[in-house]
N, C-alpha and C positions, 0 to 999 in steps of 0.2 A: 814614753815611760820606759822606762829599763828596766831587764827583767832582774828579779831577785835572785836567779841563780848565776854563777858564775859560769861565764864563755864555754870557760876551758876546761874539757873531762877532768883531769889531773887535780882541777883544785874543788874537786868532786871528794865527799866523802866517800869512804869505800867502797860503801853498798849501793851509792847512785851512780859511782864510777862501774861498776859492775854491770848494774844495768844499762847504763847509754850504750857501752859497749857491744850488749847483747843484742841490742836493736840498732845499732848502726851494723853489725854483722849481717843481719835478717833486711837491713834495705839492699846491700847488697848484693843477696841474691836471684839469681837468673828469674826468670818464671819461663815455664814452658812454652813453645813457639806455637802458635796460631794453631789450632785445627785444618788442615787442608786435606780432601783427595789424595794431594803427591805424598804426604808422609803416610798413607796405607802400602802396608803389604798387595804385589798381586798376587802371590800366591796364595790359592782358594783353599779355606779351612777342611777339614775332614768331614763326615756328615758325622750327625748326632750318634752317640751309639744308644741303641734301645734300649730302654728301662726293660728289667725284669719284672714281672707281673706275680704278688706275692701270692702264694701255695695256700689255697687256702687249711686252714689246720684242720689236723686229726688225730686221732687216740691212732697207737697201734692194737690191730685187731688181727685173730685169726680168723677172721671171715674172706674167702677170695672175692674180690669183685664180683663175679658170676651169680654169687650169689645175694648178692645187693639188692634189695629192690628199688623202687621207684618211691619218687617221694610220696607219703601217705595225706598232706595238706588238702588234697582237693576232697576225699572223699569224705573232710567232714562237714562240707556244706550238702553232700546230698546225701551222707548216710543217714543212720539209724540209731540215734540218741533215745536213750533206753532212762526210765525216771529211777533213781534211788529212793525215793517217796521219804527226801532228809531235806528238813527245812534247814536256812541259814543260823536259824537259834543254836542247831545240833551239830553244827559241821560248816564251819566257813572257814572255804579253801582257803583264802590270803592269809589267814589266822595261825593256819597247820602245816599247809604244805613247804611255804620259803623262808621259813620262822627260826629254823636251824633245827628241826627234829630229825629234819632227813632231805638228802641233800640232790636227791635225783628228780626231782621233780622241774620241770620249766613250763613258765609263764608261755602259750602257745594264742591268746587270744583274749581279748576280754571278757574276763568274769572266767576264765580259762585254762587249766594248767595239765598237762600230758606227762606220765610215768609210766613206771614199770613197777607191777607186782607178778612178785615170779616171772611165768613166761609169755605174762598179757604185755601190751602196750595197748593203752588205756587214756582218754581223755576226759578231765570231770570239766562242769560249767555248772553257772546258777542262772535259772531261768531268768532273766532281766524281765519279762511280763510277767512274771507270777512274785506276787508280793511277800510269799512266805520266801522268795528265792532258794525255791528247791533244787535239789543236786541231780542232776543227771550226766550219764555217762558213755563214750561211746568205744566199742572194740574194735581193734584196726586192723585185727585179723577174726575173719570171716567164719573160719573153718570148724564147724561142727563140733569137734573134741574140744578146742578149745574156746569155742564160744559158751559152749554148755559149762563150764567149768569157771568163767571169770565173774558171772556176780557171786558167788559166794565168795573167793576166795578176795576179790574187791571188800565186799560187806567183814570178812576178818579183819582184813587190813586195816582197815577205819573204823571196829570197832564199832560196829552198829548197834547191837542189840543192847551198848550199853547205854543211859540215857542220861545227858547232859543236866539238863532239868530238874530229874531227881537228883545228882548231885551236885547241884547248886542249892536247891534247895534243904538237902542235909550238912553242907557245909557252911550255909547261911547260920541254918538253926543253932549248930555251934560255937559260931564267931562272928560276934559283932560287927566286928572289922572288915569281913567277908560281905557281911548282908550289905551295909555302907556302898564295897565299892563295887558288889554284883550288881546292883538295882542302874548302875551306872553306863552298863556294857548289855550287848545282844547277845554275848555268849557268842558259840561255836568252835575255840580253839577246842580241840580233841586229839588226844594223846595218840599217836597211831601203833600198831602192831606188827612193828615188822617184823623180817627173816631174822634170828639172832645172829646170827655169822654175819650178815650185810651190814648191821646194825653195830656189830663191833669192830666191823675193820673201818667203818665209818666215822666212830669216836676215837680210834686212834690215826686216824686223817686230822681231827679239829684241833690238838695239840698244838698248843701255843699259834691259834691262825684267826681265819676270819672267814666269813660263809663264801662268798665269792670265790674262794682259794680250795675253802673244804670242798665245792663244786666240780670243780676242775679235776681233783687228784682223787675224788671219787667215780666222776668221768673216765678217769684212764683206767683206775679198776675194770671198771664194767665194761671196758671196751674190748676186754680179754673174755668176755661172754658172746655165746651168740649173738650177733645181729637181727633187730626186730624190725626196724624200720626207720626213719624219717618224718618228720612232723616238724615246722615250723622253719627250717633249718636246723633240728637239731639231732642226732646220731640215739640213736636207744639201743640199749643193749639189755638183755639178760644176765642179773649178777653170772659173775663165774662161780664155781664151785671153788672147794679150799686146795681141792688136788689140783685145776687148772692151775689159780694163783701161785701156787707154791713153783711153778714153773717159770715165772717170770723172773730174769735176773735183777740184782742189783744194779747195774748200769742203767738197766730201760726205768727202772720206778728215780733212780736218783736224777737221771734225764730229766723227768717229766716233775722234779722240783719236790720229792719228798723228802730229800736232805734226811736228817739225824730220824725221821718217822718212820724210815726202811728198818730199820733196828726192831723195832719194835711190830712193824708189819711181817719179816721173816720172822722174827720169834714165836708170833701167834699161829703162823701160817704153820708151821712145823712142829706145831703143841697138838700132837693128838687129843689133849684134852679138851682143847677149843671144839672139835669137831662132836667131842662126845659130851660136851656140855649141853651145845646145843640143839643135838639130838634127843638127849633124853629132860630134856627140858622144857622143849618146843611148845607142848601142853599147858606150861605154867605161864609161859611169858603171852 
């Protein structure tokens, strides 16, 4: 049978003449010679040059090394876990602390989460065998002054004496809509009480961000505060004061990713009145 196309390129329409051509080009090219031994190089290649091993990250801090301590993780399996007598209805960590109220707090274990108020470093948990999962907490420095000093200033923080319950239940009483979808929930989010100054150089970190982000760049704040310890892997510091921060340049905060938020962190930082706000305010907030 003969085929339907004619012999000869030529009496090819354009476009099939085009292509026979293509692929008669491509039959005649080479293909590479055999793999052998003989066509290796002897010349022996150089040895590997060694990866560099990445740093692991850190805030800058004015703390010197010397004064570093030792990681704190071990001692909270044989310290001294002291009870807040606060059930989960009044106060549930997960609810408060990683929620965006405030942004220094980390997850260090289950049921688990480690901060700083003032110049404690501080672990709370919920007892996993006690059913009301009450709150306890443990201090990771030891030292007499300031062990006598961190349950109050812990129970300010969080707002103890206020009680959840009764206003839930006065805000039921008011709104329908409330009762509905409290009957719904166990309760526990609670508003906390921080430092005003930590609290506001805080919210102007959140600007146009995300918590994960606000974490970080309130991480290198605090990192310009003393050094408290180590817990989980992670660095604690003591906010700085407004005089420290006002020390840190513009290069080192725009470094560490605050972009257009420097503007408005030197503004505040060099407002005397931020400091004399929060001063004479301290009582109301």
């Amino acid at each position: 049978m003969k085929s339907l196309l004619p012999s000869q390129p030529h009496h090819l329409p354009e476009t099939l003449r085009h292509y026979v051509g293509v692929m008669s080009k491509r039959r005649r090219l080479k293909t590479p010679p055999p793999y052998s031994p003989a066509n290796l190089s002897t010349t022996p290649l150089p040895p590997p040059t060694p990866t560099t091993q990445p740093k692991e990250e850190s805030y800058p801090s004015t703390v010197s090394r010397s004064r570093i301590r030792r990681s704190l993780t071990p001692s909270l399996i044989s310290g001294d876990w002291r009870p807040l007598d606060v059930p989960r209805s009044e106060l549930s960590l997960p609810l408060t602390l990683p929620t965006g109220q405030t942004f220094r707090w980390r997850r260090t274990g289950h049921s688990q989460f480690t901060g700083v108020v003032g110049p404690h470093l501080l672990s709370l948990r919920h007892a996993d065998e006690d059913p009301l999962g009450r709150v306890s907490f443990f201090l990771h420095d030891s030292s007499s002054s300031v062990s006598a000093a961190a349950p109050s200033a812990l129970s300010d923080y969080l707002n103890i004496h206020i009680s959840l319950a009764d206003l839930w239940r006065g805000f039921a009483a008011a709104d329908p809509r409330f009762a509905d979808l409290s009957s719904r929930f166990d309760g526990g989010a609670r508003v906390l009480r921080q430092d005003p100054a930590e609290c506001v150089l805080q919210f102007l970190c959140s600007s146009n961000n995300n918590i994960a982000r606000i974490e970080k760049m309130v991480g290198v704040l605090s990192s310009f505060g003393d050094y408290l310890g180590t817990v989980g892997g992670f660095h604690f510091h003591e906010f700085p004061t407004l005089e420290r921060l006002s020390t840190v340049s513009e290069q080192q905060l725009r470094e560490a990713g605050f972009g257009y938020r420097y503007i408005f962190l030197q503004g505040s930082l060099f407002d005397y009145r931020l400091e004399s706000f929060c001063s004479d305010n301290d009582s109301y907030l």
